[in-house]
MIDOSE-1310 file (N, C-alpha, C; in nm, 2 decimals, decimal comma, always signed):
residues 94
xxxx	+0,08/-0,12/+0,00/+0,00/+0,00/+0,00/+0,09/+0,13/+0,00; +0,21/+0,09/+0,04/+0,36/+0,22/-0,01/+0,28/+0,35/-0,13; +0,25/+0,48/-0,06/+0,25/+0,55/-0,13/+0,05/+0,59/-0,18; -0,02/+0,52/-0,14/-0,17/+0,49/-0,21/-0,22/+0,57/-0,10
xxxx	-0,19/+0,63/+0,02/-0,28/+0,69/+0,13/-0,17/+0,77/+0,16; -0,05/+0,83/+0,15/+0,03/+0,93/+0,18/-0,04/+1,06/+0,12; -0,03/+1,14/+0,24/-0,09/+1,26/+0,27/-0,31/+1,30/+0,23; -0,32/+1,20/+0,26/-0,45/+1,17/+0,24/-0,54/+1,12/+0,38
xxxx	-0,63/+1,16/+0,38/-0,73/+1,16/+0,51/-0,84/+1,01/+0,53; -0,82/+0,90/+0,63/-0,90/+0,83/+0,63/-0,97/+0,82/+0,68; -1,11/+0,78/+0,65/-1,24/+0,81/+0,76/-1,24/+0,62/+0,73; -1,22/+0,54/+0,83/-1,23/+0,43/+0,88/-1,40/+0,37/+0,96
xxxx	-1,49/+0,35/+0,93/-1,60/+0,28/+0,99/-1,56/+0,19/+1,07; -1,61/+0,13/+1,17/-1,55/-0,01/+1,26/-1,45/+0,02/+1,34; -1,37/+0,13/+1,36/-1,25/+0,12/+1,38/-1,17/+0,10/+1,54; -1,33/+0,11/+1,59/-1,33/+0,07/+1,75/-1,21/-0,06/+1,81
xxxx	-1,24/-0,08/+1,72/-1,18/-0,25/+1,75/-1,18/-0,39/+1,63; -1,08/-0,42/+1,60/-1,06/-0,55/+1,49/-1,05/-0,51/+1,38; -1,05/-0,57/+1,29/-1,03/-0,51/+1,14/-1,03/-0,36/+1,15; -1,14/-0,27/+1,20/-1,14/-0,13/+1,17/-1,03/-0,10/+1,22
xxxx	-1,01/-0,14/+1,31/-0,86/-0,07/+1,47/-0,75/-0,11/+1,34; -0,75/-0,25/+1,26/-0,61/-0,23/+1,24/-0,60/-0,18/+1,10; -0,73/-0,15/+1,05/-0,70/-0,08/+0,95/-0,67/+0,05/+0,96; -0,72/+0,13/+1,04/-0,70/+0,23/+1,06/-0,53/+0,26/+1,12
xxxx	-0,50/+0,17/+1,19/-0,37/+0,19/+1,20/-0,28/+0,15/+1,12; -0,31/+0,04/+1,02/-0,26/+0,09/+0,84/-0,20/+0,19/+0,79; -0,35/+0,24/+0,78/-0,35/+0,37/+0,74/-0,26/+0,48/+0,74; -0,23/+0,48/+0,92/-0,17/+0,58/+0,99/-0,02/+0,55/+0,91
xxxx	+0,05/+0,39/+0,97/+0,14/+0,36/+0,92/+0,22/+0,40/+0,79; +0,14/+0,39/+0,71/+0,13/+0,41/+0,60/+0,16/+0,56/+0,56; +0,12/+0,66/+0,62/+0,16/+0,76/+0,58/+0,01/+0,87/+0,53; -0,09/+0,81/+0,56/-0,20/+0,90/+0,59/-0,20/+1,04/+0,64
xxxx	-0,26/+1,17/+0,57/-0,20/+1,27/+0,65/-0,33/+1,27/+0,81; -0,42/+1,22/+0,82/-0,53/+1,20/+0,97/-0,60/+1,09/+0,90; -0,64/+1,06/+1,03/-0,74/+0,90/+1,05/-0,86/+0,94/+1,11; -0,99/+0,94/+1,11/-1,11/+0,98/+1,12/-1,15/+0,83/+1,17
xxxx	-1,13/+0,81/+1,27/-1,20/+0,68/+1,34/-1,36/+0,67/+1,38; -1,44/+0,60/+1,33/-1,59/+0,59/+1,36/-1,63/+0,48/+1,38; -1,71/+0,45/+1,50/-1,72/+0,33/+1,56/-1,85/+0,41/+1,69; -2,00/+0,28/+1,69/-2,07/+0,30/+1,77/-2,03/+0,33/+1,91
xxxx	-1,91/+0,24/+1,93/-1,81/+0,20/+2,08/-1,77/+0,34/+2,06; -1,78/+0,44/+2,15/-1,67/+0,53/+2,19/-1,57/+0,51/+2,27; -1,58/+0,44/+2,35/-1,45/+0,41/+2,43/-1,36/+0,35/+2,35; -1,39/+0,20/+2,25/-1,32/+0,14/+2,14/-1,24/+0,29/+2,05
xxxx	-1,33/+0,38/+2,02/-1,29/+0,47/+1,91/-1,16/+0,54/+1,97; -1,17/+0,60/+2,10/-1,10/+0,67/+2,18/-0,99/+0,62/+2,19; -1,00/+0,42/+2,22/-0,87/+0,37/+2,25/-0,79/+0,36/+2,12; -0,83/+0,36/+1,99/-0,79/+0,34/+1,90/-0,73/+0,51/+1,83
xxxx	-0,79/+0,57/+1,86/-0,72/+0,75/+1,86/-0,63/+0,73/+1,93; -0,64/+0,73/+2,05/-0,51/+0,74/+2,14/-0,40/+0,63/+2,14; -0,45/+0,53/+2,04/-0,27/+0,42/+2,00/-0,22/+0,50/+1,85; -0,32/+0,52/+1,78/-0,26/+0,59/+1,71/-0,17/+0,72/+1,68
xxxx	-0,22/+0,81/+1,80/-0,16/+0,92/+1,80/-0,05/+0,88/+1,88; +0,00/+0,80/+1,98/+0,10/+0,79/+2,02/+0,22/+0,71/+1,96; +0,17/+0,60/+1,85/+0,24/+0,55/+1,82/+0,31/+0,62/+1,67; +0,23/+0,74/+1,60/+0,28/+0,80/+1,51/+0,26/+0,94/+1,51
xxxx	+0,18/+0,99/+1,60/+0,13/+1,13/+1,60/+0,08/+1,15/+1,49; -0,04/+1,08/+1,43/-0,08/+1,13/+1,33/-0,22/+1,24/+1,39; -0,24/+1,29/+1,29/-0,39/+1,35/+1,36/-0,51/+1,29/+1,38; -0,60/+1,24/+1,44/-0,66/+1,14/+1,43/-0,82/+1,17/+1,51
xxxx	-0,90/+1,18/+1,51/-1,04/+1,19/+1,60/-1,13/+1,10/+1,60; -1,21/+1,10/+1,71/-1,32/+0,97/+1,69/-1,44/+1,02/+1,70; -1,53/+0,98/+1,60/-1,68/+1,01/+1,60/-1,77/+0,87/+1,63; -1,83/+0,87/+1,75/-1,92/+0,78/+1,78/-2,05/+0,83/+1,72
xxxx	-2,09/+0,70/+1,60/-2,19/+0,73/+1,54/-2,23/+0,61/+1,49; -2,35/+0,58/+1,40/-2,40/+0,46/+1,32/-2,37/+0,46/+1,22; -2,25/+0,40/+1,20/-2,18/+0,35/+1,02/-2,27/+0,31/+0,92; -2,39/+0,26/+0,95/-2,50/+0,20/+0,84/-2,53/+0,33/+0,75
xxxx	-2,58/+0,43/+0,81/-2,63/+0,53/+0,74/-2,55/+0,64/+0,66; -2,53/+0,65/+0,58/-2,48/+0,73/+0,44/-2,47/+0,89/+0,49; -2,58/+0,97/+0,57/-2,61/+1,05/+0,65/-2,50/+1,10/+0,71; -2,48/+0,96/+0,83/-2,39/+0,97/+0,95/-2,27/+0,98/+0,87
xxxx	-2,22/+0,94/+0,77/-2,08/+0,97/+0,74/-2,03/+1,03/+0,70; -2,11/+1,14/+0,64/-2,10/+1,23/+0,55/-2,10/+1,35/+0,69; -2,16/+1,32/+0,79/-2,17/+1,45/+0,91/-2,01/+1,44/+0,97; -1,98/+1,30/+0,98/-1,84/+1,25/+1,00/-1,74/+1,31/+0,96
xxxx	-1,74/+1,32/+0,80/-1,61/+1,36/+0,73/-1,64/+1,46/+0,77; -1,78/+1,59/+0,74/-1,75/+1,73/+0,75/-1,75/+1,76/+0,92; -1,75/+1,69/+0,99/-1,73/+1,71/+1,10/-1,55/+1,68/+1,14; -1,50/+1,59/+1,12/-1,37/+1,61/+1,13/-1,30/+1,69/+1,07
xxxx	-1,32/+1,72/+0,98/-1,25/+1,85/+0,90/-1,15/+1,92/+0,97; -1,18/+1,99/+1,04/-1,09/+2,07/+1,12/-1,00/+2,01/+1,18; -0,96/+1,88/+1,24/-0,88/+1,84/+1,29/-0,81/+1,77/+1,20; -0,87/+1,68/+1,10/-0,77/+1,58/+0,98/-0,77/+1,67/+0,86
xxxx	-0,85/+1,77/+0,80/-0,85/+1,79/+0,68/-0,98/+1,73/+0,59; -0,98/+1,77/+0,45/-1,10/+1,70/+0,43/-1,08/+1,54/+0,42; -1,15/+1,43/+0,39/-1,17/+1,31/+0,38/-1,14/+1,23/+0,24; -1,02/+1,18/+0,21/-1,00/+1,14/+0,09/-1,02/+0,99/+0,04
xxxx	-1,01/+0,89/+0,16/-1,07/+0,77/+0,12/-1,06/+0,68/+0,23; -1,23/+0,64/+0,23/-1,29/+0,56/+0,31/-1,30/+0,42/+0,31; -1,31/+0,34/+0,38/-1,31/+0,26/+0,44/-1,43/+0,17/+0,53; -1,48/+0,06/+0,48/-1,61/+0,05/+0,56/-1,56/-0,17/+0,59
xx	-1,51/-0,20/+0,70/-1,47/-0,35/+0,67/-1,58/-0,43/+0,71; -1,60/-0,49/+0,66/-1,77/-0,60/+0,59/-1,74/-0,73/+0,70
């Protein structure tokens, strides 16, 4: 993935925990310029901001919200804005 998310903003669904947690930390790895973590779990979301930011300082926030709805993610992206930038590619793991 070298290079396919460098300086680019991810808005991750699930990311509370399992697949979303480690994709999102992919992400970061990778060279993402912010990670947009969204997950029902707020506490999951929070713990998953706070390994990320420590382990790379990327920019990173969590919106507790309901991933199903098209709505909710869209309030997501323009709701993180200010801290990651806008939202360049998402992420939803099945």
């Amino acid at each position: 993935m070298a290079g396919l998310v460098e300086g680019k903003v991810a808005l991750v669904t699930g990311a509370g925990g399992g697949i979303g947690r480690a994709s999102a930390e992919i992400f970061a790895r990778e060279g993402a310029r912010g990670v947009v973590v969204v997950d029902v779990n707020k506490d999951g979301g929070e713990e998953t901001v706070a390994g990320i930011r420590s382990a790379r300082g990327t920019p990173t926030t969590s919106t507790p919200t309901c991933p199903t709805r098209t709505e909710s993610l869209a309030w997501c992206a323009s709701r993180s804005t200010p801290t990651v930038g806008s939202t360049a590619r998402t992420t939803t793991p099945a």
